[in-house]
N, C-alpha and C positions, 0 to 999 in steps of 0.2 A: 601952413596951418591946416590945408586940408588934405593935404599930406597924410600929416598926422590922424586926421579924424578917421581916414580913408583906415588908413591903417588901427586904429583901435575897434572901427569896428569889425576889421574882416581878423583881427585877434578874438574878439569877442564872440562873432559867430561859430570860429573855428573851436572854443572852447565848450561852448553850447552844441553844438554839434559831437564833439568826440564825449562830453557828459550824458546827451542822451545816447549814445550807443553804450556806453559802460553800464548805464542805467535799466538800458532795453535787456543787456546781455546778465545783468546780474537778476533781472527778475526771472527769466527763464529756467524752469528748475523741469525735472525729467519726471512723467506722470507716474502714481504708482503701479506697478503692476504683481501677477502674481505666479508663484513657479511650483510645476507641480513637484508633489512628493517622489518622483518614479525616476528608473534609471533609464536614458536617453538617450545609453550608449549604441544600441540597434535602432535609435529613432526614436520620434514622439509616437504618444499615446495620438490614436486616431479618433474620438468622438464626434456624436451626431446628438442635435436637437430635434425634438417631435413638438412641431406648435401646441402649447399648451390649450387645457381645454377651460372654457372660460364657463366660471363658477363664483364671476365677481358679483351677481345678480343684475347686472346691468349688459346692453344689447351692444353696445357701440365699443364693448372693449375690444383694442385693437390686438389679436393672438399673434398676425404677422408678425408687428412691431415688435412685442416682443421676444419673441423666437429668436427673429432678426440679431435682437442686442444680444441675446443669453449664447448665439452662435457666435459672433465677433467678437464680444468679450472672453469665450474660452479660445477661441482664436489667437489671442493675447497673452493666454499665459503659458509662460515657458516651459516647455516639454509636454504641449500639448495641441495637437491640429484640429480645427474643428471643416466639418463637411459644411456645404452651402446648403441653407435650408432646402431650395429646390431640389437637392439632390435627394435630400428624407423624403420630401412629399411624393417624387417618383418614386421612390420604393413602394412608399406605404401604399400606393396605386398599385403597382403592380402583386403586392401582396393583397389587395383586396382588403385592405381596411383603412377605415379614415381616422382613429385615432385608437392611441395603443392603452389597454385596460387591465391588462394582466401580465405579472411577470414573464410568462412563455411566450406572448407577443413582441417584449422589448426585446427575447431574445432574440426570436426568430427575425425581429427586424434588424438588431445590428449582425446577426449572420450574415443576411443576405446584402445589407451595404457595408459588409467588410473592416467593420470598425470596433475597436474594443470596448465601445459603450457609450449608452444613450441617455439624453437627460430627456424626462416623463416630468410630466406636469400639470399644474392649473393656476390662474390667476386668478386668486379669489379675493382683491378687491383691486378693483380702478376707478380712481378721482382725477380727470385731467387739468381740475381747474386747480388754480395759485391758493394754495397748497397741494399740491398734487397727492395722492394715495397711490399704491402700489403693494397688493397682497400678492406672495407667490408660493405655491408650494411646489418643492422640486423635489424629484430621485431619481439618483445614478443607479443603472442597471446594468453589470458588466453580463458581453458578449456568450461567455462561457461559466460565468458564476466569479470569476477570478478575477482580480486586476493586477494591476505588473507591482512588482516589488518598487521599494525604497529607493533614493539614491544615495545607500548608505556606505561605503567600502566594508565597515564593518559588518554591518548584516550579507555584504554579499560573499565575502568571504565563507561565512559559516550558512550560506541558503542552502536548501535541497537540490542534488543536483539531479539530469535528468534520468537516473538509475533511482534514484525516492520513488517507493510506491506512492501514487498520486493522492491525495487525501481531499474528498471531496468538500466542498465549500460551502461556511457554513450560510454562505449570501446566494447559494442556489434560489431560490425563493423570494429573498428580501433586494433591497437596491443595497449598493456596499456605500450608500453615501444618501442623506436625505434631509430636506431639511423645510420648514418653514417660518416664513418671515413677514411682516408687514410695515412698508416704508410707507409712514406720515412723514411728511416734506413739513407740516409745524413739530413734529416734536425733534428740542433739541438737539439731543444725540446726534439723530439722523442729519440735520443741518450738519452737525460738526462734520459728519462723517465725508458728508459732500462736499465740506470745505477741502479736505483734504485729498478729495479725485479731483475737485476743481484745480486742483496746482498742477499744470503743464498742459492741461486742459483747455485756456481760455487764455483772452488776452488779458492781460494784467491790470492795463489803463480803461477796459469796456465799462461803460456807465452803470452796468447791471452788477459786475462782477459774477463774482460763484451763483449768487442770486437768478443770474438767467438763466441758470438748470433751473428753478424752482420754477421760473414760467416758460418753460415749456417742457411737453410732457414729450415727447421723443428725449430729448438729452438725460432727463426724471428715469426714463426708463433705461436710458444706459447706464445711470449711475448706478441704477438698481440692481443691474443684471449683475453688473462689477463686483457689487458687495454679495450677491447670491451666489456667484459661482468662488469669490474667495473663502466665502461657507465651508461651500461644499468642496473645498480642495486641502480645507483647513478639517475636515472631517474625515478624510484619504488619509492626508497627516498623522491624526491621532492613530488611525486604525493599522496605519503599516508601521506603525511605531512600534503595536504591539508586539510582544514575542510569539515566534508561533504556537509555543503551548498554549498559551491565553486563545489563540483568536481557534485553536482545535476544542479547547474547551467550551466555548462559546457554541458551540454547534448544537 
């Protein structure tokens, strides 16, 4: 008889045991991520972050913190490298300026650290408390005026090749990507949105859930930066989508 018991329970453990593994492995799903519009075949697109300049009216907004997320998160997305903040802030030193104000400065700053373009900015609201705030406004400013093509076969086929007289660009001046935004952590949408970076994100069974981005404001700001930079990669999209007559007409 206790044989028996012996044996029913170490049946029953072993069934509980191979349930919660099927159950651990089925909740784990793969986080979103995002891929740039460009072709990849000679390598990713090289970007750089310039700590945003803080215009949220308040003293305590953290610019590192953010810079931090909006570098790692482009970091993330496929066909595109992002530099370590540290690396901008040594430039921008040795260039003699502490934060960049004019289109001819973002160039001269991705010249000289070698990168095909920079994200410019300011954080113009920060709320760290539960419901966090997060205002940002961002612009891409490519290296040379230009950014790299599609990764379309069909558009590469019929691109200019390097005998095309070069036609200057109509983002000499402008960033070729810009955007602003402002994530209230109560308004709906924006939860939803979080819901769906919280999937692969966090642990399934945590008492908070997706919720514990909502109190704390470092994970707040990575979500944020996540949906900023898929923005502005979804604004690249549209614009290399254009045909080139459109984006020459445009000038």
């Amino acid at each position: 008889m206790l044989g028996t018991c012996r044996a029913g329970f170490a049946l029953a453990l072993l069934v509980a045991l191979l349930s919660g593994c099927a159950t651990d492995k089925a909740a784990r799903v793969p986080p979103q991520i995002h891929v740039a519009p460009y072709d990849t075949s000679q390598g990713e697109a090289l970007w750089a972050v310039v700590p945003p300049a803080n215009e949220s009216g308040v003293s305590f907004a953290d610019t590192h913190l953010v810079a931090d997320a909006l570098a790692a998160k482009l970091d993330e997305v496929r066909g595109i490298a992002c530099l370590p903040l540290n690396r901008t802030i040594a430039a921008m030193r040795a260039l003699g300026i502490s934060m960049v104000r004019t289109p001819a400065e973002a160039r001269a700053l991705a010249s000289a650290m070698g990168v095909d373009a920079v994200v410019v900015g300011s954080i113009t609201a920060y709320e760290p408390y539960d419901p966090p705030k997060l205002g940002l406004a961002l612009a891409v400013f490519a290296r040379d005026g230009r950014a790299r093509v599609i990764a379309d076969p069909m558009k590469l086929q019929t691109a200019y090749s390097d005998r095309d007289t070069p036609v200057r660009s109509q983002f000499a001046d402008r960033p070729v990507a810009a955007i602003s935004e402002h994530f209230d952590g109560a308004n709906h949408e924006v939860q939803l949105a979080l819901q769906r970076y919280s999937a692969g994100r966090h642990e399934p069974g945590s008492a908070l859930g997706w919720r514990g981005m909502l109190a704390s404001m470092s994970l707040y700001v990575e979500f944020a930066a996540h949906e900023a930079v898929g923005r502005l990669i979804e604004q690249e999209r549209l614009r290399l989508a254009q045909p080139p007559a459109a984006q020459q007409a445009a000038r």
